[in-house]
N, C-alpha and C positions, 0 to 999 in steps of 0.2 A: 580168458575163457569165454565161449561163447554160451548161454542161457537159450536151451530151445525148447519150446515148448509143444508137442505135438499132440493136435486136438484131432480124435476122431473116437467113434462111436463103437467102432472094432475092437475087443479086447486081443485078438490079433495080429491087426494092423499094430496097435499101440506096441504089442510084444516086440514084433520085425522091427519097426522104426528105432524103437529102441536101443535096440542087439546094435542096429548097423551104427547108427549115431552116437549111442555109447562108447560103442569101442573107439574112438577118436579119442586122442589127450585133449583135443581143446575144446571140446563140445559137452556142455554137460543138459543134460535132459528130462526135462517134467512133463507130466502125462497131463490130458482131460479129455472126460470121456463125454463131453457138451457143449454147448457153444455157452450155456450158462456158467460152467466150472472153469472156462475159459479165460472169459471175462474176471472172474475173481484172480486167477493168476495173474491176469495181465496187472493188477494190480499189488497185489503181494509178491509175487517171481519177481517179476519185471523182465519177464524174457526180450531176448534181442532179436530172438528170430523166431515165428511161429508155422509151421506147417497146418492147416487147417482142409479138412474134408471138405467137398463141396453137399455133399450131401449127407446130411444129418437129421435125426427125428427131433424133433422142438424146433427147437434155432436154428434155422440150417447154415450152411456157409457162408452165404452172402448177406443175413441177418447178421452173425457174430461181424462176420469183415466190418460190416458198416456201424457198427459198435467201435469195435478195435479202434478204427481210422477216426472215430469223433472223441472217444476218451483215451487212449494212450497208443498214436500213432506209431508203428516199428515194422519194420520189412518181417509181409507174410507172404506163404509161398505154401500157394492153393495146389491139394492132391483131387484128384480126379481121373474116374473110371473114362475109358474110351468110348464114349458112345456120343453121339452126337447132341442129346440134349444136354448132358453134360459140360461139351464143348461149349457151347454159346451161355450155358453161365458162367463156365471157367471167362470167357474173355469178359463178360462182366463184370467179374470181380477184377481182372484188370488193369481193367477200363474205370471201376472205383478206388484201387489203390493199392491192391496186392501187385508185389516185384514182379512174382514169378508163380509158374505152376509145373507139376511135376504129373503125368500121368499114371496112375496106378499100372501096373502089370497084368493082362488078360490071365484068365487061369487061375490055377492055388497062386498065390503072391508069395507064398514062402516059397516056391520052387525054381522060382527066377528070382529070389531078393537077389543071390550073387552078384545079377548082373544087373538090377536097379539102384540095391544099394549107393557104390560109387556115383552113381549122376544124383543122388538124394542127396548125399553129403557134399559135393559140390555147389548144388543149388544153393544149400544151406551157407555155405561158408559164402557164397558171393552174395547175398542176400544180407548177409552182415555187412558187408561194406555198402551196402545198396542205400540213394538217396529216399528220403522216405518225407512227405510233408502234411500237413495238419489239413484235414479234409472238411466239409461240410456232412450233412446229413444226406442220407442217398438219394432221398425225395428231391433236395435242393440239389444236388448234382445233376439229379437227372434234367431237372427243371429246367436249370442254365446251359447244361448241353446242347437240351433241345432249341430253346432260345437260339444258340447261337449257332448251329447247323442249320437252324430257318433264315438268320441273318446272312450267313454266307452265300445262303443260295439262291434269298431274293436281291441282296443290293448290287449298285451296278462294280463290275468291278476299277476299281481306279486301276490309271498306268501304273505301272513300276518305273521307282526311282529310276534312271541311266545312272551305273556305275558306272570307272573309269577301266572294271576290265572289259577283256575283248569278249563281244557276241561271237556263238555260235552260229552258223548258217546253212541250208540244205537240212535234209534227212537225216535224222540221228538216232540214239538210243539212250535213254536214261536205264542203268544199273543200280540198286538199292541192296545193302545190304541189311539185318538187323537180327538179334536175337534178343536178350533179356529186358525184357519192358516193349520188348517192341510194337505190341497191336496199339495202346494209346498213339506210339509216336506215329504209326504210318497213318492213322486221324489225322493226328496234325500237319502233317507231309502230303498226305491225300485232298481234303474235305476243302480249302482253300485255291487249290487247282482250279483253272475256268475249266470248263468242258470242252472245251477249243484249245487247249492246252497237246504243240505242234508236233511232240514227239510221245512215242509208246515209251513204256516204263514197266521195266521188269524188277520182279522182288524176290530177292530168298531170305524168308524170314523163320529162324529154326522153331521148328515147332512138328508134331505130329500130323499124320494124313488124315487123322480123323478131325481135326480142328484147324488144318488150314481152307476149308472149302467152307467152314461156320465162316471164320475171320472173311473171308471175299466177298462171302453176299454181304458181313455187316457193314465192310466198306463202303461196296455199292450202293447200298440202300442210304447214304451219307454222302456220296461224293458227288458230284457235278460229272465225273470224268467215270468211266464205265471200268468196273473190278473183275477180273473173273478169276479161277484157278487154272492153273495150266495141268490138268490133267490126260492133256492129246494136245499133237502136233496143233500148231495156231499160229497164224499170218499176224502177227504184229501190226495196230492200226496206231493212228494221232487219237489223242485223248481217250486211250484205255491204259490201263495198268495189268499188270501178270503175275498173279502170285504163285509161287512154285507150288507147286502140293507136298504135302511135308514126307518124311524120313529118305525119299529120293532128292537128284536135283535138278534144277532145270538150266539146260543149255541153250545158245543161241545158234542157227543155222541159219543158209541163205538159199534160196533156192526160187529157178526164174527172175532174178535181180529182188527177190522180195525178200524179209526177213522173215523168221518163223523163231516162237520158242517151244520147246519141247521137253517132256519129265525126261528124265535120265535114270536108274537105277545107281544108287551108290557108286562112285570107284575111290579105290585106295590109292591115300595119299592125303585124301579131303574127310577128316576127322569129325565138321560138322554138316550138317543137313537141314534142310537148300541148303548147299558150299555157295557163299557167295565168291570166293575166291576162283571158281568152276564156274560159275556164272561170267564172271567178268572177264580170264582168259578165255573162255569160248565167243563172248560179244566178240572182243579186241580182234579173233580171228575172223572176224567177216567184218567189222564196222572200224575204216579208221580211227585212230586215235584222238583227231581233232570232232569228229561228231559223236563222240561218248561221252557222257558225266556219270561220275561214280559217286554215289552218296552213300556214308556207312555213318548208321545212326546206334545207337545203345545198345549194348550186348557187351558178356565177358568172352574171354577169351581173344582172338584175332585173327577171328574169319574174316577174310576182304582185304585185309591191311597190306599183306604183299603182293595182290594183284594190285589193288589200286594204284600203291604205290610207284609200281613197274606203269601203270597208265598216265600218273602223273609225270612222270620224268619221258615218255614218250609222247609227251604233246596235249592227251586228254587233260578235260580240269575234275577237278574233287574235291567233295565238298566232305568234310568232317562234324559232328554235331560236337558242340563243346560240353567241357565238364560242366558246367552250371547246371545243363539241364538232363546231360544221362543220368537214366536209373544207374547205370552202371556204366565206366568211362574206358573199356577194355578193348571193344574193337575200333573205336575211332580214336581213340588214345593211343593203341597200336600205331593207326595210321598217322597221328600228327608226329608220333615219335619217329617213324620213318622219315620225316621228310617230305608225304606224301601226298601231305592237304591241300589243295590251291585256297582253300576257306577253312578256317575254321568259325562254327556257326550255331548261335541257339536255338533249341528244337521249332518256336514257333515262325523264326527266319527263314529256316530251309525255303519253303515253298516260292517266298517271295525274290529269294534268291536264284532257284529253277527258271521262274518267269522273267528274270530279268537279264536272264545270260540266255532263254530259248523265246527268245520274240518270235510274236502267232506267225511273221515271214517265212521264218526260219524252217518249217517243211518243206516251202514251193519256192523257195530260193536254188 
């Protein structure tokens, strides 16, 4: 049985969350109507899984989260209204140590639970298997963050090791996939990049339209290598990244010998959004196989995993993020169970792995 504990300040909300989580055999479920009554459950309940408001009167969400994470660490998984300042403290809390977050419903929310419901309870249940670990205080998070995003971006960068596999060479495209936990990891994956770094980098990272254009600037604002949203047709440069714009997807095209990425509107077949599965057979149509890398980092489910797959066994290489360090080991676990991986890799290796399979030559080669 799973213990959930759903914190918000809605006697409403509280009611809906309820009804839908209730009804499941394995879910059993306690209210608080604070981030202070919260806190006390966390210690009495001992919930496994907490859904928590971002916005609350007293304690707000990111006060409780950062309580939660210092006295009884456990997969939460942040609700939140669409709106854009919302957005950039859902990726806060994060980026402090919540799994996941779940966008509330525009409108009456009772009039669409039908169709939120099911991705509530979802969340829930993969949040329970979610890796969760003992945090510092927010102040000190933030403090060493900062620290070491000023460190990466002042020191010089050393070479990379030579591995014994084979370089890349010429023009190429990195492919990224990601969903659950994903805005920490693409930090990780991003912020260590030189800015000379010789191929473009596309990302479908599942998440909503109103918070994938927060997540780009905070990238950028972080990275050496330039972030933006793909919200319009865009010519693919060396040393920028693409993040799709969320509930559509983004495809790759060619045109004039140049590449371009571009939003897509949904199509059926591809379940989630950015598909990176849709992202990567569309790259593979215009970019051989040998100048593609496919990286699929944390998330449930197993978006990516059969395109990759199919790129791995046609020549491309793929790099998989290992169990140690997913929130959740679903789409790159897909992919290693396939067969798929050329690497299997921990989340703070990826980057250095990138640079050592795409030497700075490797555009003008």
């Amino acid at each position: 049985m799973i213990k959930v504990l759903v914190v918000d300040d809605s006697a409403l909300v509280r009611k809906l969350f309820g009804a839908v989580l209730g009804s499941e055999p394995d879910l059993e479920v306690a209210f608080a109507r604070s981030g202070v009554e919260a806190l006390e459950q966390l210690h009495t309940l001992k919930p496994d899984v907490i859904t928590l408001d971002v916005q609350m009167p007293g304690m707000n969400g990111l006060e409780c989260l950062d309580r939660i994470m210092l006295e009884g660490p456990r997969p939460v998984v942040m609700v939140s209204s669409l709106t854009e300042a919302n957005a950039d403290e859902t990726l806060q809390a994060l980026r402090l140590g919540a799994v996941d977050f779940i966008a509330k419903p525009g409108g009456a929310v009772s009039l669409r639970i039908q169709e939120f419901g099911p991705r509530l309870v979802e969340k829930v249940r993969a949040a329970a298997a979610a890796k969760v670990r003992a945090s510092l205080r927010l102040k000190e998070r933030v403090q060493l963050r900062t620290a070491a995003v000023a460190s990466l971006r002042s020191a010089p960068r050393a070479p990379a090791r030579p591995g014994p596999e084979i370089r890349a060479t010429g023009a190429g495209l990195v492919v990224v996939g990601t969903s659950t936990g994903g805005p920490p990891a693409l930090e990780a994956l991003l912020v260590p990049l030189a800015a000379s770094f010789p191929w473009p980098i596309v990302i479908a990272q599942h998440m909503p339209a109103s918070f994938t254009g927060a997540l780009a600037r905070r990238l950028d604002s972080i990275s050496a290598i330039r972030v933006v949203e793909v919200s319009r047709l865009v010519m693919l440069e060396a040393g920028c990244a693409y993040l799709a714009r969320g509930e559509g997807d983004v495809v790759i095209a060619r045109k004039a010998g140049a590449l371009y990425a571009m939003p897509a509107p949904p199509e059926a077949g591809y379940p989630w959004h950015p598909s990176t599965d849709r992202l990567v057979r569309t790259a593979m149509d215009h970019v051989s196989p040998g100048q593609l890398v496919g990286v699929l980092m944390t998330g449930m489910g197993n978006d990516g995993a059969a395109a990759m797959a199919r790129l791995h066994a046609e020549g491309g290489k793929t790099i998989a993020e290992s169990e140690e360090t997913a929130v959740i080991w679903g789409m790159p676990g897909e992919l290693v169970k396939a067969g798929g991986a050329d690497w299997v890799v921990p989340l703070p290796q990826i980057a250095d792995r990138l640079q050592q399979m795409i030497p700075r030559h490797a555009a003008h080669s």
